[in-house]
C-alpha positions in Angstrom: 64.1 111.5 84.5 63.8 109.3 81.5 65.5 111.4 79.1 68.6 112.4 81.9 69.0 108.3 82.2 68.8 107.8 78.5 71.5 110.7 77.9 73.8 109.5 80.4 73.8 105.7 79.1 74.4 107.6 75.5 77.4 109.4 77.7 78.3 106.2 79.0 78.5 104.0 75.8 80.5 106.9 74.1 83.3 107.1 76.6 83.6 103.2 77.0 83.2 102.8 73.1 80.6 100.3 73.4 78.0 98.9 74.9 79.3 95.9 77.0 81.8 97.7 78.7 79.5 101.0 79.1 76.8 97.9 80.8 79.8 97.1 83.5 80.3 100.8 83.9 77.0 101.0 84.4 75.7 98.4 86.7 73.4 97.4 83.6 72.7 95.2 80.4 74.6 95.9 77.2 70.7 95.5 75.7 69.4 98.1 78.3 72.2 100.2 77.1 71.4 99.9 73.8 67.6 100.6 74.1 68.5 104.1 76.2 70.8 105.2 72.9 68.3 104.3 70.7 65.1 105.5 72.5 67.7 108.8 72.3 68.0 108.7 68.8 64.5 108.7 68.1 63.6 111.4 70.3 66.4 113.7 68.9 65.6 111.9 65.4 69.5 112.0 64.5 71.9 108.8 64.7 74.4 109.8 67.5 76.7 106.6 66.9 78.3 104.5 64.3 77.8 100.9 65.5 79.8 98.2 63.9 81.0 94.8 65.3 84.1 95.8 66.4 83.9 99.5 67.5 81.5 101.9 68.7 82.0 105.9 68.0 79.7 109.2 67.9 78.8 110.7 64.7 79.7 114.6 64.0 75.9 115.2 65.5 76.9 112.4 68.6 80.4 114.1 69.1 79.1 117.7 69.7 76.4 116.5 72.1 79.2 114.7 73.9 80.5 118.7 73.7 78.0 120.1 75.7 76.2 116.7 77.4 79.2 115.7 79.9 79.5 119.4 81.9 75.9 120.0 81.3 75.2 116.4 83.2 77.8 117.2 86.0 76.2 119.6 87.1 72.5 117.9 87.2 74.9 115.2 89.4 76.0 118.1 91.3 72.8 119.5 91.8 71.2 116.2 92.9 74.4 115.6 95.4 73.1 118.5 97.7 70.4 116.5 98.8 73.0 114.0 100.1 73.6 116.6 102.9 70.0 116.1 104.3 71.2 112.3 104.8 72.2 110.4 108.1 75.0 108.7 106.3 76.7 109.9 102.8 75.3 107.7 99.6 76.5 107.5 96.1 78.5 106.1 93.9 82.6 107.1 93.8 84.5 106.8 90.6 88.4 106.3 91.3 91.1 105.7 88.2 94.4 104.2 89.7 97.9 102.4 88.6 97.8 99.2 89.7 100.5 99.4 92.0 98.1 101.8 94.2 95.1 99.3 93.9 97.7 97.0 95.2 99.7 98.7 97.3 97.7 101.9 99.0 94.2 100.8 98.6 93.7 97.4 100.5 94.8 99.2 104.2 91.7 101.9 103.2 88.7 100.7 101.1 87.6 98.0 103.8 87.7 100.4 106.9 85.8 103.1 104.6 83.1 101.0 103.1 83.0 99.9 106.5 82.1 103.7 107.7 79.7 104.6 104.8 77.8 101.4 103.7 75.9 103.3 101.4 78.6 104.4 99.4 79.5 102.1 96.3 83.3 102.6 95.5 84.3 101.5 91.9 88.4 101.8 91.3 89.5 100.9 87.7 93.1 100.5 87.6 95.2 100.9 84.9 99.0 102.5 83.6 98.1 104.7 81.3 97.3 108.3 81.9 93.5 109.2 82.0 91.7 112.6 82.1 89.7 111.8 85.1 86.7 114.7 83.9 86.7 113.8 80.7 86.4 110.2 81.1 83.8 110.2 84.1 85.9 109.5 87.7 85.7 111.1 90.5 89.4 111.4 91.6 92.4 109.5 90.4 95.9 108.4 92.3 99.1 109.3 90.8 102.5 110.4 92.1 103.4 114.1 92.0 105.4 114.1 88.7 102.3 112.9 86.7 99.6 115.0 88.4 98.4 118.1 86.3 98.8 121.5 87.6 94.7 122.6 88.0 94.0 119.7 90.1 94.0 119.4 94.2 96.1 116.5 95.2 95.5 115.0 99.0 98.6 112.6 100.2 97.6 109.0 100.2 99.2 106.1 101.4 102.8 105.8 102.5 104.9 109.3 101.8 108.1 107.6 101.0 108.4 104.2 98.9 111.5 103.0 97.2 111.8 100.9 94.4 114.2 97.6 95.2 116.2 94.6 93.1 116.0 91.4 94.5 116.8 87.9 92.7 116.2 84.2 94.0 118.6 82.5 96.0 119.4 79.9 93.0 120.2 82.9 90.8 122.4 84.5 92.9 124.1 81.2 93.8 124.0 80.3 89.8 125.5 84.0 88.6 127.1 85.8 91.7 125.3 89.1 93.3 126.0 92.3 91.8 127.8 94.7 93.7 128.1 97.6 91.6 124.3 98.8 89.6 127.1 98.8 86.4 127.4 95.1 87.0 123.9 94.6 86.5 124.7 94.7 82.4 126.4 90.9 83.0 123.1 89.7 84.5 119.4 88.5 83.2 117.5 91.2 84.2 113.7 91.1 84.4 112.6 94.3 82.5 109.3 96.5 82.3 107.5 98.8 79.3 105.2 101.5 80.3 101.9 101.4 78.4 103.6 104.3 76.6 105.8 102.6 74.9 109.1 103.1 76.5 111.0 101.1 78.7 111.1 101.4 82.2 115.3 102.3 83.1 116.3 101.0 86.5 117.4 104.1 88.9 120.3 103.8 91.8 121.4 106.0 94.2 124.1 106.2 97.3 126.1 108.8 98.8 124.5 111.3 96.4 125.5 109.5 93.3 122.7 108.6 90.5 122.6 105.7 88.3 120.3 104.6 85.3 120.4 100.9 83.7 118.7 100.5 80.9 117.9 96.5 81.7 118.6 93.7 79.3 117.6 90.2 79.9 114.9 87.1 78.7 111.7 89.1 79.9 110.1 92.4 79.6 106.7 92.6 80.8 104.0 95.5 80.9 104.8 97.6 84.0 101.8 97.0 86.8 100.1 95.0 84.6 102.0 91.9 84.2 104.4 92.1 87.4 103.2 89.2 89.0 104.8 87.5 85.7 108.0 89.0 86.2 107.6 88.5 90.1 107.2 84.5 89.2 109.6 84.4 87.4 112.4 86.2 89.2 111.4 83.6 92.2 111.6 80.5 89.3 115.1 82.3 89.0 115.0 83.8 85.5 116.7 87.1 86.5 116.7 89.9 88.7 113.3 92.0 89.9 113.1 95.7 90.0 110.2 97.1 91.1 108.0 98.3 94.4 109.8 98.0 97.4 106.7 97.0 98.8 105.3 94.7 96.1 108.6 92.7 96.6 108.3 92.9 100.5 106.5 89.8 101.3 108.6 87.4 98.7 111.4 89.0 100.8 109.9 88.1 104.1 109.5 84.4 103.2 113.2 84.0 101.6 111.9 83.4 98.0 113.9 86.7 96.7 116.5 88.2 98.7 117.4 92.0 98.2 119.9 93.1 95.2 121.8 96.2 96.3 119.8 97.3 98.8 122.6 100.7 99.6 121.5 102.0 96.1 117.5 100.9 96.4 116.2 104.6 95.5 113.1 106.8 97.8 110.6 109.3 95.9 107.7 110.8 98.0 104.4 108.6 97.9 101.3 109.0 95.7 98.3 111.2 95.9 94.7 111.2 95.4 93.7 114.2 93.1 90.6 115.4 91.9 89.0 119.0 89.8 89.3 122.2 92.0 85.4 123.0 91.9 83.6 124.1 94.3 80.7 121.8 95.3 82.7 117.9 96.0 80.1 114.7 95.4 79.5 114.1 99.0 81.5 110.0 98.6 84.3 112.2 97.2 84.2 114.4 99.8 83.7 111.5 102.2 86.9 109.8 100.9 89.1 113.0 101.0 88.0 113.4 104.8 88.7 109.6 105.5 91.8 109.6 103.8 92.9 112.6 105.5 92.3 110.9 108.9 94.6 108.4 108.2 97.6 110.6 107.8 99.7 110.2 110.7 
C-alpha cells in the first residue's frame, strides 16, 4: 500500500507539474509529496522527473510510466470502489472539472443538498474555461454544454435546460448614450467585451423573429470570459459600457435596478449544460451517487 500511495503522489505531481499544487490536489504537504516521488525513485532506481524552480516535468523513463501508471491505477481505484457497496452510506472522494459559470450558476442549488445526503463523500470541483480531458487529467466527470462535449462520453442534463445570454447597461449609461434598439447599433456604444482562454474573442449573438446576429464587441474593456466577469459586471454597473453575458449571472444586478436589460426581444436561448463522464462499466460509487442525485432533480 506504500508503493500504490507513493506511485499515485508521483501521478499526482506529474499531472499538476509540481509539487505545491499536486499537495492541494492531494489533501497533503508539497514535502510529503516530494518524499513519495523520491522514495519512488529509489526503489525503481531511475529519476522519473526533472525538477527545477520554476517547472516540474517527467523524464522519457517518468513519461512512459505515466503511460501505463494512470489506467493501471484506475483500475486498482475501481477495484477498491466495490467495497463501497458493502457500506451504509457511499464514501470517497469526487473529482468534478467545470466553467465557472456552472460553479456559479448550476452548482450552488446542488452541492449543499448532496453533501447533505452523503456526508462521507468529499466533493472537490475545480473550475476553469479551458477544455480539460477529464481521464487524462484525473476527474471524475466534468460539466460542459453539448457543443463542447466529446462523442465517447455519457452526458446527464444538469441544471437549468434552457439559459440565454442577455445585454444590460447601467441606468447612467443608458441615460449618458441612449439604449440601443437595433444589435447593429451596438457598434456606436462602449461595449464590455470577453476572450476565451483560447484566444479568441467572444462575438455577441442576437436573435428575433428567426433572424441571427453576431457583433463582434468594441469598447474600453475586454476581460477573460468566466474568469474575470465580476470585473466586467463592476464595471458595466460603474457605467463603463454595456454587459453581455449569463442571463442568469446578470439576474440579480437586474433585480435590484443596478443594470437594466439591453434588447431583451433579441437576448438568445441554447439548451443547458451537462454533466459527463467515460462510458465504462463499473462508476466510483460518489460518481454514481451524483449522477443519481442529479437525476432526481430533473423536473
Amino acid at each position: 500500500m506504500d508503493e500504490l500511495a507513493d506511485l499515485t503522489a508521483f501521478l499526482t505531481v506529474a499531472r499538476e507539474g509540481g509539487f505545491r499544487s499536486a499537495a492541494r490536489v492531494a489533501g497533503s504537504s508539497a514535502s510529503r509529496m516530494g518524499d513519495a516521488v523520491r522514495r519512488l525513485e529509489a526503489r525503481l532506481g531511475v529519476r522519473l522527473l526533472h525538477r527545477t524552480t520554476r517547472s516540474v516535468t517527467p523524464t522519457d523513463a517518468g513519461a512512459r510510466l505515466l503511460e501505463r501508471l494512470a489506467p493501471a491505477l484506475s483500475e486498482v481505484r475501481s477495484a477498491l470502489d466495490v467495497v463501497n457497496d458493502f457500506r451504509d452510506r457511499p464514501a470517497g472522494r469526487l473529482r468534478l472539472n467545470v466553467p465557472i459559470a456552472a460553479a456559479r450558476l448550476v452548482l450552488p442549488r446542488i452541492v449543499p443538498p448532496f453533501l447533505a445526503k452523503y456526508p462521507d463523500i468529499c466533493l472537490e470541483v475545480i473550475a476553469e474555461e479551458r477544455l480539460v480531458d477529464v481521464v487524462a487529467e484525473g476527474y471524475d466527470a466534468g460539466i460542459r454544454y453539448e457543443e463542447r462535449l466529446a462523442q465517447d462520453m455519457v452526458a446527464v442534463p444538469i441544471g437549468p435546460r434552457v439559459q440565454r445570454f442577455a445585454a444590460a447597461a447601467s441606468p447612467a449609461y443608458l441615460a449618458r448614450r441612449g439604449r440601443p434598439k437595433h444589435p447593429r447599433e451596438l457598434m456606436d456604444h462602449a461595449c464590455l467585451g470577453g476572450r476565451f482562454a483560447s484566444g479568441p474573442l467572444h462575438a455577441w449573438e442576437f436573435e428575433c423573429d428567426g433572424v441571427t446576429l453576431s457583433v463582434d464587441p468594441k469598447g474600453p474593456l475586454i476581460v477573460g470570459l468566466g474568469t474575470t466577469t465580476d470585473l466586467a459586471v463592476d464595471a458595466a454597473v460603474a457605467g463603463t459600457g454595456i454587459l453581455y453575458d449569463f442571463e442568469d449571472w446578470l439576474r440579480p444586478f437586474i433585480d435590484r435596478g443596478e443594470l437594466e436589460p439591453v434588447l431583451e426581444s433579441w437576448w438568445p436561448s441554447f439548451p443547458g449544460p451537462f454533466l459527463y463522464y467515460p462510458g465504462r462499466h463499473h462508476l466510483p460509487t460518489p460518481l454514481r451517487a451524483f449522477i443519481d442525485f442529479v437525476r432526481s432533480m430533473q423536473p
